[in-house]
Each structure stands twice: as C-alpha cells, then as structure tokens.
C-alpha positions in Angstrom: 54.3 8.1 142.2 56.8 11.1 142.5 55.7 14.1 144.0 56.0 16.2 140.0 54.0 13.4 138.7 51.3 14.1 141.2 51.3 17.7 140.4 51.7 17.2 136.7 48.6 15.1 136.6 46.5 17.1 139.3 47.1 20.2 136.6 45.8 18.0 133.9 42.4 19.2 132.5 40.0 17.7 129.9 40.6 21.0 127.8 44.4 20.9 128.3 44.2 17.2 127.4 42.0 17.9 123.5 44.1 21.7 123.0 47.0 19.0 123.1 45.8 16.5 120.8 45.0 19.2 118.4 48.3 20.6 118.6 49.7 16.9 118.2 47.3 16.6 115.3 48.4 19.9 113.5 52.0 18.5 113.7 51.8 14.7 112.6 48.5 14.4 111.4 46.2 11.7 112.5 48.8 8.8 112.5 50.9 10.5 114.5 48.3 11.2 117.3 48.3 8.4 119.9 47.7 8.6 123.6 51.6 7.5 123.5 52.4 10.4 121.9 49.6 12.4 123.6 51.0 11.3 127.0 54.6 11.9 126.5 53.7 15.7 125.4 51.8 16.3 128.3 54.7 14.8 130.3 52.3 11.9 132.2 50.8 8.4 131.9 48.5 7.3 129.5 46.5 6.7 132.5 46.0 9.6 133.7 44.7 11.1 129.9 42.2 8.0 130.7 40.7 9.7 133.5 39.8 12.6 132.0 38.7 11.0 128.3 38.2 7.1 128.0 39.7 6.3 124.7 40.7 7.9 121.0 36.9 8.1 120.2 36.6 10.5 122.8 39.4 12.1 122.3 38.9 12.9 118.6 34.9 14.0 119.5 36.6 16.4 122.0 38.9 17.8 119.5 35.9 18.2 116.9 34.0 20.5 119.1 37.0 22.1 120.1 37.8 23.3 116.7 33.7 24.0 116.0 34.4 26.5 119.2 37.4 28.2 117.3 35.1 28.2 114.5 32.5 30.0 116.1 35.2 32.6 117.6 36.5 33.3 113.9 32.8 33.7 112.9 32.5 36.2 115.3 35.7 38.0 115.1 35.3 38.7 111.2 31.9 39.8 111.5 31.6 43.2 110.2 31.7 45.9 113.0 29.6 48.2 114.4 30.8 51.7 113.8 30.9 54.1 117.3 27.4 55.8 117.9 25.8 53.6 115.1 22.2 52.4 115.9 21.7 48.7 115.0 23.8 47.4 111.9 21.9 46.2 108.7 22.2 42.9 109.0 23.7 41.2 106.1 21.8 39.6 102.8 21.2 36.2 104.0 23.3 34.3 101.7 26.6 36.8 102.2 25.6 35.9 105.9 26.0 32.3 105.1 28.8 32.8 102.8 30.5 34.5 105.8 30.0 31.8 108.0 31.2 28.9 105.7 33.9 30.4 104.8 34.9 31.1 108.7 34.6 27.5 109.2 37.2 26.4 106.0 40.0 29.2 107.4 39.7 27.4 110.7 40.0 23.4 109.0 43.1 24.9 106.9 44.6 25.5 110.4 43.4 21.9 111.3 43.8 19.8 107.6 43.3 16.4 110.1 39.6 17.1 110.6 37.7 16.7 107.4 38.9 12.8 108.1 37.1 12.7 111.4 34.3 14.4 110.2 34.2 11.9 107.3 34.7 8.9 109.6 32.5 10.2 113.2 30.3 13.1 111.9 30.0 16.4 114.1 28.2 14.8 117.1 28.7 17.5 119.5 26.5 20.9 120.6 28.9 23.0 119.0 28.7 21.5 115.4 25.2 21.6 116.2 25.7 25.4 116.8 27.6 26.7 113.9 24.8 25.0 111.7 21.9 26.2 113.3 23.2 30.1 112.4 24.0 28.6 109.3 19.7 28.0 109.3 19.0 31.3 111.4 20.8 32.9 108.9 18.3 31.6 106.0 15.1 31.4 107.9 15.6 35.8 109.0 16.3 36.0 105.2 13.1 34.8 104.4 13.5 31.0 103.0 11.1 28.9 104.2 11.9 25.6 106.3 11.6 23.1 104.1 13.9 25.1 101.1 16.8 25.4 104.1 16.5 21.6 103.9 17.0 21.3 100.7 20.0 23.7 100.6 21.6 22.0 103.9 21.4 18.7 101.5 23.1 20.7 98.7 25.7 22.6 100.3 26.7 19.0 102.1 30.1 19.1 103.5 30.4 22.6 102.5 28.3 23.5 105.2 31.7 22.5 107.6 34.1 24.0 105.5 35.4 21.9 102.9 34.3 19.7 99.9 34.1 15.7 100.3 35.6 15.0 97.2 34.6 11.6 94.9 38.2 10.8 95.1 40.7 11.8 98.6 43.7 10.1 97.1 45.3 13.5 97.6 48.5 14.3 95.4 49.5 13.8 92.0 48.2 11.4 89.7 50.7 7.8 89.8 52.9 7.6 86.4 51.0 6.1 83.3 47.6 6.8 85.2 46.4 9.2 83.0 46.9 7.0 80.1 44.8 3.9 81.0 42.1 6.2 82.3 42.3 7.7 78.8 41.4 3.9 77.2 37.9 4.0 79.3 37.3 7.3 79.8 38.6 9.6 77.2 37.1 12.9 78.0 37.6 12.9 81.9 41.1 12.0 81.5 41.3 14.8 79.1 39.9 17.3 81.7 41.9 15.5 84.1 45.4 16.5 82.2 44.4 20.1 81.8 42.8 20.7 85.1 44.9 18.7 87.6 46.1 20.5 90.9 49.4 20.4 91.7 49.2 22.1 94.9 47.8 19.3 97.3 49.5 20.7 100.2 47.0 23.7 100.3 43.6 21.2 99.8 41.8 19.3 102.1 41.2 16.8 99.5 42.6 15.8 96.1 40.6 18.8 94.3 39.1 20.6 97.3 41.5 23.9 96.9 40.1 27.4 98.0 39.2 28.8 94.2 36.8 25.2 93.7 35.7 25.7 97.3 34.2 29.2 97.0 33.0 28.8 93.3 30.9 25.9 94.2 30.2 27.6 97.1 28.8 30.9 95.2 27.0 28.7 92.4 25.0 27.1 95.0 23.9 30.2 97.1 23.3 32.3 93.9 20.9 29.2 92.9 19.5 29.4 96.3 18.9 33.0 96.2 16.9 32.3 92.4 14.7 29.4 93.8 14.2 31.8 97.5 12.9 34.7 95.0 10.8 33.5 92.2 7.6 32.0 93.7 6.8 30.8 89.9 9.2 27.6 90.4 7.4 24.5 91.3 8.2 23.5 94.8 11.1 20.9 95.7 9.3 17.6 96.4 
C-alpha cells in the first residue's frame, strides 16, 4: 500500500465515513450511494469503509442518526431565545412546542429527501431517533396530557412525528397519460378530486402528495384535536 493511501485511510473516521454518504446521498439519491461510489469520494478502498462500518445496513443506520443529530441542532437553534437579563422563559404551549419540533425535523428531511425511504424500509433504530421523540413526549406530558393520551397521539401523528407524511401512494410525480380516465370508470369521485387537486410540484415533496401546505395542515388538525380531547375531561376516554 502507498504511503498516501496509508495516511488517507488512517484519517478515515466513522463520522467522516456517514457525513460522506449523506453528502453522496443528497447528490444521487439512494441508487446512487454505493460503497463504490462511497469509496472513490473518500479517495480509498472499499475496505477500508469496511473497517469502520460492516456493510450498507450500517451505513444507512449511521446516516439516520446522523441526520436525527442535525435535527436536534435545528431544534435547538430555532428555539425562541432568551432575551438579556430575562429570568426563566415561559415555556411554550405544549402543542406549539411539539409543532416546533416537528416541523424542525421536516426542514432537516427537505435537506435529506433520501431518508423518508430508509425510515420506511429500517425504522429510526438509533438513540438519537429515540431522542427527538422522547421531547416530542416531554413536551406533552409538562403540558399536562396524560401517558396513555401521548400514546394515542404518537399513533396519530405517525410518520409526522419524523417529519414527513407516509403517503398511501409514493409513486411520486405526475399521474401516467390516460390514468385519470380509467380511474374515473371505478372510482368517479376520487378521480375527480384527483384532477382538481393534483400536485405538480413533486420535486419539493417527500412523497407523491406530502408538500409543505398538506404537511402542516394535517399537522395543525391533529394537535388542535389533541388539544380538545387534552381539555375537556367530559370525553369518554380512548380505549
């Protein structure tokens, strides 16, 4: 092995190594992210990315809680601040707190489109997933909703939780030619919703109908609901 090669690899880091494979990710998407690839931009052997992360699995569950870290700086950084020679700041109402949070997490996943696949496909396995939900539950249990309600809502909210929508249908793009039409011969009144409502910006989703105005009004309907259900101790309890 030549001399660079030695000191090319004995800089190589598992950080370095999963900033990278983002970075790859960002660019090409998930296709384009092999340990080829991944190898050749860190300018050394596959083999030597193999000491550091044993295979794509790895790699990819590195790169999740590298971007739930992100997440939790973005969290922090747009959280309100505390003015000079101010005592203790209010803390917000628990579902803008949430609100705040989720919505952290979906500015991060439009800088990384790629991970609502992996997310789909391996879950959020790691402690910082773990993390960014448990504020997500700090956050309701200091407002006052009981444990077993925060269950319920974590059920609700459902992908939303991460930051995006797992939409019925991730086709992505616009509808094929003539598609329309034979939905139309089964299903009359989604097709017609379908031809009035259809996106036709699927670059800016993550998901065929996941854009930012369906994000945060499914988003608001669900806290608002939670905030009803949290304040009225008439409604029956959720079995």
């Amino acid at each position: 092995m030549a001399e660079t090669d030695r000191a090319t690899r004995s800089r190589l880091t598992r950080g370095g190594i999963l900033r990278a494979a983002i970075a790859l990710a960002d660019e090409r998407g998930l296709d384009g992210l092999t340990m080829r690839a991944l190898a050749d931009g860190l300018g050394v052997e596959a083999m030597s990315i193999y000491h550091h992360l044993p295979n794509k699995d790895a790699i990819l569950d590195g790169a999740i809680e590298e971007v739930f870290a992100e997440i939790a700086a973005e969290t922090l950084a747009s959280a309100p601040a505390v003015p000079n020679g101010a005592a203790v700041t209010p803390a917000p109402a628990w579902d803008a707190a949430v609100g705040a949070r989720i919505l952290a997490a979906r500015r991060v996943l439009l800088r990384h489109p790629w991970v609502p696949w992996v997310l789909n496909a391996r879950g959020a396995p790691g402690p910082n997933a773990a993390r960014h939900v448990d504020g997500i539950v700090a956050a309701m249990h200091d407002g006052g909703l009981a444990y077993d309600l925060i269950h319920h809502a974590l059920h609700a909210l459902g992908s939303r939780v991460y930051g995006y929508v797992q939409e019925l249908s991730d086709d992505g793009g616009e509808l094929p030619a003539g598609a329309l039409e034979q939905l139309a011969m089964v299903a009359p009144n989604l097709a017609a919703m379908l031809a009035e409502v259809v996106h036709d910006d699927p670059d800016s989703t993550l998901g065929w109908c996941d854009d930012q105005t369906e994000f945060e009004f499914g988003l608001d309907l669900l806290l608002d609901g939670l905030v009803r259900r949290a304040a009225d101790p008439s409604l029956p309890p959720v079995e």
